[in-house]
C-alpha positions in Angstrom: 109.5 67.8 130.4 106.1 68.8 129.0 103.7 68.8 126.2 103.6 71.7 123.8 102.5 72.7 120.9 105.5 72.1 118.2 104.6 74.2 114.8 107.0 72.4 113.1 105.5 69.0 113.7 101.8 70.6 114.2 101.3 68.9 117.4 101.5 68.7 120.4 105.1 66.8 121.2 107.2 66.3 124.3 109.5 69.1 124.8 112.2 70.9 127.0 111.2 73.7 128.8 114.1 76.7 127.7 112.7 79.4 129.4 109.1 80.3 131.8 107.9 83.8 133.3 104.2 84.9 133.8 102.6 88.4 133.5 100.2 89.5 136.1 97.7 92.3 135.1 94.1 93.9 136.3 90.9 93.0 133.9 87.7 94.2 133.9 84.9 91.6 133.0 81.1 92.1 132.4 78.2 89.6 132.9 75.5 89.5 130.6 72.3 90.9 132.2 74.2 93.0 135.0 75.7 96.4 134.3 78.0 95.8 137.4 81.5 94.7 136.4 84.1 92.7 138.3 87.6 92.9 138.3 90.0 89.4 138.2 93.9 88.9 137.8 94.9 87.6 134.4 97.9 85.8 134.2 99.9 85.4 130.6 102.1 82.3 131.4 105.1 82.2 128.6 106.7 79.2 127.7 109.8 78.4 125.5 111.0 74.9 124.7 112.4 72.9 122.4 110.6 69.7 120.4 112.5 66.7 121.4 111.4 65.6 117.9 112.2 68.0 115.5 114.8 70.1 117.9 112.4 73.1 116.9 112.3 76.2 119.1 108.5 76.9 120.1 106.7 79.9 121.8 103.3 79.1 123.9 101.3 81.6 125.6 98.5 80.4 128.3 96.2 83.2 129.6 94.5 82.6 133.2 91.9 84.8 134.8 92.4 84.4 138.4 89.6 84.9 140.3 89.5 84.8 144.6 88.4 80.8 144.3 91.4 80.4 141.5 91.2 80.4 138.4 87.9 81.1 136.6 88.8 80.9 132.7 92.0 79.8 130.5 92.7 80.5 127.0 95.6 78.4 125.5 97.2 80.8 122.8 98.7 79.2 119.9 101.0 81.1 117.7 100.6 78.6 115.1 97.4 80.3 114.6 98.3 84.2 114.2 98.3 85.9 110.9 101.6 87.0 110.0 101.9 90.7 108.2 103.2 90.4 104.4 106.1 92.7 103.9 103.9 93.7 100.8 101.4 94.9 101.9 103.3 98.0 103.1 103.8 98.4 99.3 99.8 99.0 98.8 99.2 102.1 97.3 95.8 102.7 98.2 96.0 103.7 102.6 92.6 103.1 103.2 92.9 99.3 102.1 96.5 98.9 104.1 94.8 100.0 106.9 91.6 97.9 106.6 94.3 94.9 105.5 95.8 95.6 109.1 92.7 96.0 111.6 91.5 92.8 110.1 94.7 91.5 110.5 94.4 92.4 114.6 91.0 91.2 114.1 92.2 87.8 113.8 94.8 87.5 116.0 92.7 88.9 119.2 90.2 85.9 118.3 87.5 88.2 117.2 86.3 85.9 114.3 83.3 88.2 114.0 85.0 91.2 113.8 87.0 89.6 111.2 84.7 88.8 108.8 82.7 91.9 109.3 86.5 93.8 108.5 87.0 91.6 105.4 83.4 92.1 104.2 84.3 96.2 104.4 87.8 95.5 102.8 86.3 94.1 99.7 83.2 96.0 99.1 86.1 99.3 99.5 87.8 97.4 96.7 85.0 97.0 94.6 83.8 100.4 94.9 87.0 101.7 93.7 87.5 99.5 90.8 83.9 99.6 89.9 82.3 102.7 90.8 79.8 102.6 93.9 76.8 101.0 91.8 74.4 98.1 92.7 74.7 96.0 95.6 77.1 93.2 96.9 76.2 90.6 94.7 76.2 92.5 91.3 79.3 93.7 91.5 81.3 90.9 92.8 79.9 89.2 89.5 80.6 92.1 87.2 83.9 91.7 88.9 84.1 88.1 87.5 82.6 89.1 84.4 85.4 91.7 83.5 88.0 89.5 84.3 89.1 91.3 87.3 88.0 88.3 89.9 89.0 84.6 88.7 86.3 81.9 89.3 87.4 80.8 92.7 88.2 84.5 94.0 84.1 84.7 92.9 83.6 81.6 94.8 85.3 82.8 98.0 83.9 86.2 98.0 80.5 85.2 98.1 81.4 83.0 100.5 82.2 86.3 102.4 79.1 88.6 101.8 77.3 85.6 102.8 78.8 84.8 106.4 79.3 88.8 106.7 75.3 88.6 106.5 75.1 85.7 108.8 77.5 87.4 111.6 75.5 90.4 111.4 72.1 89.4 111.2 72.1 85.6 113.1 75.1 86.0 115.2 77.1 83.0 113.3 80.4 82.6 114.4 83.2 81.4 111.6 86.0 78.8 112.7 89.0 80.5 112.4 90.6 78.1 110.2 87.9 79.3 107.8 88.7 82.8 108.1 92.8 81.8 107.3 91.3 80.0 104.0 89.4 83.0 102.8 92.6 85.5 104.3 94.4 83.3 101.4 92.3 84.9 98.7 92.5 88.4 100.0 95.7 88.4 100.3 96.4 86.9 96.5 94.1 89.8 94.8 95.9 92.7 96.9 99.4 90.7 96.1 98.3 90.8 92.6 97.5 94.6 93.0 101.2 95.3 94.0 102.3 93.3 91.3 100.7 94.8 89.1 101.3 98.4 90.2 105.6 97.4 90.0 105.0 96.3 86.4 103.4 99.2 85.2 106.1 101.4 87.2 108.7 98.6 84.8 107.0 99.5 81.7 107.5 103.0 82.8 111.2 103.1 82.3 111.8 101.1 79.3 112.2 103.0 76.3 109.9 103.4 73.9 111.0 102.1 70.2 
């Protein structure tokens, strides 16, 4: 018996181990101020079990680097913590902004928060361009944006939020939590969810008759 994360509960609970195997594979690691790399064995150690309080299935992923003294580095991966892909967002029209959508989407599940927000930053300022024509900076059009209706007060709120930490990731090297990014990934997603929705009702308006 063992101690897992259970998403159900969101804890960590006592649960049955179903199922275990491990992964062995070369990496290539660099230390800062040396342009010599070394090479260590990293081990993916998969674990299925089942919460003994909920009776929920759960998958957990623990990556090792295994260096010649032993391990030298683990990362415990949750899957509670991985963005999912929205069926709808294959309905975007626009391919540039599915793919952006997508590559922030890795962004976040490889743990590169700075990455992220630098993707998400692009994503929206692409958006913005297109609805708005390339004119001014950032700031001016997120609020002509709120100004013509097009952004709601807290869509404003969050995407300032996001040229701001997109200046402080580029220029000072801050580092978002990821629970962070997830909160602002709620916006996007709701004003690209809204574009979809939108498009279908014009595409419904389309086909009724006219009087």
């Amino acid at each position: 018996m063992d101690k897992f994360w259970c998403s159900s509960c969101k804890q960590e609970t006592k649960q049955n181990s179903d199922y275990k195997d491990h992964i062995f594979e070369p990496i290539e690691i660099f230390h800062r101020g040396s342009s010599e790399s070394a090479w260590v064995i990293g081990c993916k150690k998969i674990f299925i079990s089942t919460c003994l309080g909920c009776d929920t299935k759960n998958l957990n992923i623990l990556n090792e680097h295994l260096g010649p003294n032993g391990p030298v580095g683990t990362e415990k991966r949750d899957p509670n913590e991985k963005i999912i892909l929205k069926k709808w967002i294959f309905e975007l029209e626009d391919e540039n902004i599915f793919e952006l959508l997508v590559e922030v989407y890795n962004s976040i599940n490889n743990n590169l928060n700075r990455l992220s927000v630098m993707g998400i930053r692009s994503l929206i300022d692409y958006y913005l361009n297109n609805v708005l024509g390339d004119n001014g900076g950032f700031a001016q059009k997120l609020t002509t944006a709120k100004d013509e209706n097009i952004l709601s007060d807290q869509q404003y709120n969050i995407l300032s939020l996001v040229v701001e930490a997109g200046h402080s990731v580029t220029h000072r090297g801050h580092v978002l939590d990821k629970k962070d990014i997830f909160e602002i990934m709620n916006v996007i997603e709701s004003i690209f969810y809204q574009e979809v929705s939108l498009g279908k009702l014009k595409k419904i308006k389309s086909r009724i008759p006219k009087r």
